[in-house]
LUMSE-818747 format. One record per residue (C-alpha): z, y, x. Coordinates in steps of 0.2 Angstrom, whole numbers, padded with zeros to 4 digits, always signed. Example, Ala and Ser with C-alpha at 12.3 -4.5 7.8 and 13.67 -1.06 7.14 Angstrom:
BEGIN
+0039-0022+0062 +0036-0005+0068 
//
This chain:
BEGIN
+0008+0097+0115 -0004+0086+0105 -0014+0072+0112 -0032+0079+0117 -0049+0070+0115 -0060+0068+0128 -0074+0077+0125 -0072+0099+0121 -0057+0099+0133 -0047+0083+0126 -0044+0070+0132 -0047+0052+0120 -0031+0045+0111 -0021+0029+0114 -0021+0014+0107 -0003+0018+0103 -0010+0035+0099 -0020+0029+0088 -0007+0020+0077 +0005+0034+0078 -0008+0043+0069 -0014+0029+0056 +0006+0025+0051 +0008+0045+0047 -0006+0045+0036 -0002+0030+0029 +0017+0038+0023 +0008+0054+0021 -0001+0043+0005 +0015+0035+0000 +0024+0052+0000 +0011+0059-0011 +0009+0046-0022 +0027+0044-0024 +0032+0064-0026 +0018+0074-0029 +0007+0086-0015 +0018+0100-0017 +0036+0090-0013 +0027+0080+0000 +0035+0092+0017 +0030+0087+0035 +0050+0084+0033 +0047+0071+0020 +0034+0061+0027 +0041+0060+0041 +0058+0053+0034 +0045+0041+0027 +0037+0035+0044 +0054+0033+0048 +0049+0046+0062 +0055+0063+0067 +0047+0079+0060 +0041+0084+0079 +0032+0067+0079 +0021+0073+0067 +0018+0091+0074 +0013+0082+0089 -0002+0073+0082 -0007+0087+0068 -0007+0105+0070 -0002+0106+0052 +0000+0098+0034 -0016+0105+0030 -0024+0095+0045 -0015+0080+0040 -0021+0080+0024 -0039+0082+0030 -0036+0066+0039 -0030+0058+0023 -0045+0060+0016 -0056+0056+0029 -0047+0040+0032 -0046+0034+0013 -0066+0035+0011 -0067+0031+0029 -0059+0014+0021 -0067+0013+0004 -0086+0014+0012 -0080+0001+0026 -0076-0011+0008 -0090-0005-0002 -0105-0003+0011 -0105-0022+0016 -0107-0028-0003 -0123-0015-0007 -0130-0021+0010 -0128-0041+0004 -0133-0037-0013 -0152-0042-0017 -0160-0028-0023 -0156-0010-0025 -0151-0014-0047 -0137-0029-0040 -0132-0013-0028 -0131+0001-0039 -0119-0014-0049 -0109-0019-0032 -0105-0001-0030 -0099+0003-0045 -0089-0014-0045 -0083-0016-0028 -0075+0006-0027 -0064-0003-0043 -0060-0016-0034 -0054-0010-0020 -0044+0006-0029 -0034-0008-0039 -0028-0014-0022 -0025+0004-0017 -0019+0013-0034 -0007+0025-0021 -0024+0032-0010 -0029+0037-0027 -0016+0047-0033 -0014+0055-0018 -0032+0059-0016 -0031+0067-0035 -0017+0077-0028 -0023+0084-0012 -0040+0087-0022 -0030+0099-0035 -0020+0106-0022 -0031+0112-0006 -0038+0127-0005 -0049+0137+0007 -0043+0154+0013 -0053+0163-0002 -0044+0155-0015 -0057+0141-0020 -0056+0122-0020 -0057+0115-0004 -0064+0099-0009 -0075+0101-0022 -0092+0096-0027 -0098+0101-0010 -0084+0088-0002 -0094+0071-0011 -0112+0076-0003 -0111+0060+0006 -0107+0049-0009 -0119+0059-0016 -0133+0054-0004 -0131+0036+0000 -0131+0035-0019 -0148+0044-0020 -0155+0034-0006 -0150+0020-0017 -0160+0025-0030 -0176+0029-0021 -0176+0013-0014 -0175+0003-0030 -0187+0016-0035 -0198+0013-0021 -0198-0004-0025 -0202-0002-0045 -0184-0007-0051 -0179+0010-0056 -0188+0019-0067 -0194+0039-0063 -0180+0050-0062 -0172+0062-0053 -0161+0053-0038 -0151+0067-0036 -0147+0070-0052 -0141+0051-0056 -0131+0051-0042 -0122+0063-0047 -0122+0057-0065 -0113+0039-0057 -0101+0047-0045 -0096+0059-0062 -0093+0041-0071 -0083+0034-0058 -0072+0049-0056 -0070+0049-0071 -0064+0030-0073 -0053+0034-0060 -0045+0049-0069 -0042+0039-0084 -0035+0026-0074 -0022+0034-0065 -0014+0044-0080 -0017+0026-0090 -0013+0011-0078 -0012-0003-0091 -0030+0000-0094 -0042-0010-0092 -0052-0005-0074 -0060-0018-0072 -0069-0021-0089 -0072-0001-0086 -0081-0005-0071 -0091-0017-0079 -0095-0006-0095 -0100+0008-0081 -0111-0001-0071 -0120-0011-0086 -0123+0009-0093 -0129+0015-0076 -0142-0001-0075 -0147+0002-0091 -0150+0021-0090 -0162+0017-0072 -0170+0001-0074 -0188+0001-0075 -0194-0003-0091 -0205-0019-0091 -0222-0020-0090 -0232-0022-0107 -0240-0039-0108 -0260-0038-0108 
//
């Protein structure tokens, strides 16, 4: 039997529950990380989490449930760390800046959710054959970047453009530094991130306005 939530039937998860669940997820990264999404077995992550396999049916149905969860979890993390710097930032230029800045930030500290998101990203599929998470999976990035942009816009310190296109445009940069990060890790992510967001600034900014 599985732990059940409170509403549908279920009943809410423990506190201990709770950090059954988180310390799984958290092998399940490491496991990935360390042998690849294929060689990462409910078998293995368990061995990891120093738990039995059972313990891991218990709380998810499946791998492909587990996984689910890692990717909840790691951009449940990632927006907790980035949100709070766009908020503080003082207008919507110094935030499309802190967001660039602060998801590099916190993948340096966290190198193994990124190699374990690349690999369940390749790796899941629906029942048709097709990616599970593909471009479809980043609407939400997608959209608190847009709304970014119409509120600098809004505010005249973004030019006219398409908010939906740059946002996809920026989230395709970051990707990308993260790509080329992980298969180089001696480069430089950082001064990436800083080459990015001074690109992104430059490419949206409203120009100035013409002296009488």
């Amino acid at each position: 039997m599985r732990p059940e939530d409170s509403q549908g039937g279920q009943r809410k998860r423990s506190f201990i529950e709770e950090a059954r669940r988180a310390q799984i997820i958290e092998a399940a990264i490491q496991t990935i990380a360390d042998v690849g999404f294929t060689n990462a077995s409910l078998a293995r992550i368990a061995e990891r989490a120093g738990i039995s396999k059972g313990v891991i049916s218990y709380h998810f149905s499946s791998k492909d449930e587990l996984m689910e969860q890692v990717v909840i979890q790691v951009y449940t993390s990632i927006a907790e760390h980035v949100g709070p710097r766009i908020t503080a930032a003082p207008d919507a230029r110094a935030g499309l800046r802190a967001h660039i800045r602060t998801v590099a930030e916190y993948m340096r500290g966290h190198r193994e959710q990124l190699l374990a998101l690349g690999a369940i990203f390749t790796h899941s599929l629906t029942p048709e054959g097709r990616a599970k998470y593909g471009v479809a999976g980043s609407e939400p990035v997608y959209e608190a970047i847009e709304s970014l942009f119409r509120n600098g816009q809004e505010a005249g310190l973004f030019r006219p453009f398409d908010p939906r296109v740059m946002a996809v445009t920026v989230q395709a940069g970051i990707d990308g530094m993260f790509g080329y990060w992980a298969a180089y890790p001696d480069h430089d992510l950082e001064r990436h991130a800083e080459e990015l967001a001074e690109a992104m600034d430059r490419a949206t900014r409203a120009e100035p306005a013409p002296a009488p």
